[in-house]
KEVOTOR-654507 format. One record per residue: residue in one letter; y, z, x of N, C-alpha, C in turn; residue number from 1. Coordinates in pm, whole numbers, plus 50000, padded with zeros to 5 digits. Example, Ala and Ser with C-alpha at 12.3 -4.5 7.8 and 13.67 -1.06 7.14 Angstrom:
<recs>
a|49431|50780|51319|49550|50780|51230|49670|50780|51320|1 .
s|49775|50708|51285|49894|50714|51367|50003|50787|51290|2 .
</recs>
This chain:
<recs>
x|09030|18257|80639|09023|18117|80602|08997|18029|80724|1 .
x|09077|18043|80851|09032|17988|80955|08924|17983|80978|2 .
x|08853|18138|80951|08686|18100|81005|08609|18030|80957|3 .
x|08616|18047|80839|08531|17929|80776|08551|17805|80758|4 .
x|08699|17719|80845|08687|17616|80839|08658|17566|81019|5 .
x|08653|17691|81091|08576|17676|81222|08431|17679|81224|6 .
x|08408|17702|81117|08254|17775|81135|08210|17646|81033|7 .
x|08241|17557|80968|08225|17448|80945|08213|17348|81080|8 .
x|08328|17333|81074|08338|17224|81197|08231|17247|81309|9 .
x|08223|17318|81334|08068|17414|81449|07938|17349|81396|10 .
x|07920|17395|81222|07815|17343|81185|07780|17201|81160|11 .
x|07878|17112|81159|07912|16953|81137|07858|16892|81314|12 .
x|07920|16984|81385|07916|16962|81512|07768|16966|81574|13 .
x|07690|17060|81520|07527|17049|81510|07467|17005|81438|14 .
x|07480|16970|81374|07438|16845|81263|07423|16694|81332|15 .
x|07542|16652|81376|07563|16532|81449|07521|16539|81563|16 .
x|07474|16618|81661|07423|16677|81747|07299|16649|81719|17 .
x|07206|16678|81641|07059|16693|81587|07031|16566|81550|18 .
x|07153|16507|81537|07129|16366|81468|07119|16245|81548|19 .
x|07195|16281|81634|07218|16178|81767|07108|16190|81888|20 .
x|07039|16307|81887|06917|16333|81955|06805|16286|81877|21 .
x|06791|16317|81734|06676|16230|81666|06696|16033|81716|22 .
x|06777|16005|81711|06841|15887|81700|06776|15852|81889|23 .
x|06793|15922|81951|06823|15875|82092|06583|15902|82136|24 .
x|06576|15977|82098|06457|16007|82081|06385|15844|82001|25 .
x|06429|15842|81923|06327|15712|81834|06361|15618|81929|26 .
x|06485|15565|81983|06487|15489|82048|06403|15478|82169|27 .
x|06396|15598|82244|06312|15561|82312|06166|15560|82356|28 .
x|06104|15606|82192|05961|15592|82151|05948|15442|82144|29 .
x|06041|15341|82084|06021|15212|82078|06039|15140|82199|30 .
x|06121|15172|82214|06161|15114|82395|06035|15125|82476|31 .
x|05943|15235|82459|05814|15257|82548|05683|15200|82467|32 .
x|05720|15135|82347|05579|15091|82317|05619|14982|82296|33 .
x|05713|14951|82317|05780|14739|82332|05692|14714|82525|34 .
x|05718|14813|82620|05674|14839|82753|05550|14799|82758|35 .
x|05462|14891|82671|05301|14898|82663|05262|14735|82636|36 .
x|05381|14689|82542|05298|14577|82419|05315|14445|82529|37 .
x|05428|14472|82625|05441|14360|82736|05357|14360|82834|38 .
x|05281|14480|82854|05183|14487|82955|05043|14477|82931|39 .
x|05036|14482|82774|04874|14421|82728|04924|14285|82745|40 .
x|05002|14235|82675|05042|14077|82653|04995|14017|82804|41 .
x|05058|14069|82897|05060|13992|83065|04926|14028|83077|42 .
x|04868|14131|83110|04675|14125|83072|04597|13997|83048|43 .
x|04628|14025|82895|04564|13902|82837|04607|13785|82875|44 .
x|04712|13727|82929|04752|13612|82983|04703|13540|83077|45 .
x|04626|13674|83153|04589|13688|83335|04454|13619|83307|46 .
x|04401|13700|83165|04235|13710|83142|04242|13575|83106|47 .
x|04340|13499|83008|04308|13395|82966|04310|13252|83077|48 .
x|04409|13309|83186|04407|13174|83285|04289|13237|83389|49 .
x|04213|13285|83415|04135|13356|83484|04041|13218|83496|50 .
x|03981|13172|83584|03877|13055|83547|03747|13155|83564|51 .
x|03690|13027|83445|03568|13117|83426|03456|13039|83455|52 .
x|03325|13127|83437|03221|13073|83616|03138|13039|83494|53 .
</recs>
């Protein structure tokens, strides 16, 4: 009986594990294309005060 309520808890334990890495992963797919979206933005900012001939 013990084992199988160790061998639960183990599997709960990788579960939340798998879950908290999906979780930490998305975060920082967004975190790097919020990055990208600030560095076209300052681009275009540059291009737009740029005087033009």
């Amino acid at each position: 009986m013990r084992g199988i309520i160790l061998a639960g808890i183990a599997l709960l334990g990788v579960v939340t594990a798998a879950l908290a890495s999906w979780f930490v992963e998305k975060i920082g797919d967004v975190e790097e294309a919020g990055e990208e979206t600030q560095r076209d933005v300052e681009e275009l900012a540059d291009e737009v005060r740029a005087p033009t001939k």
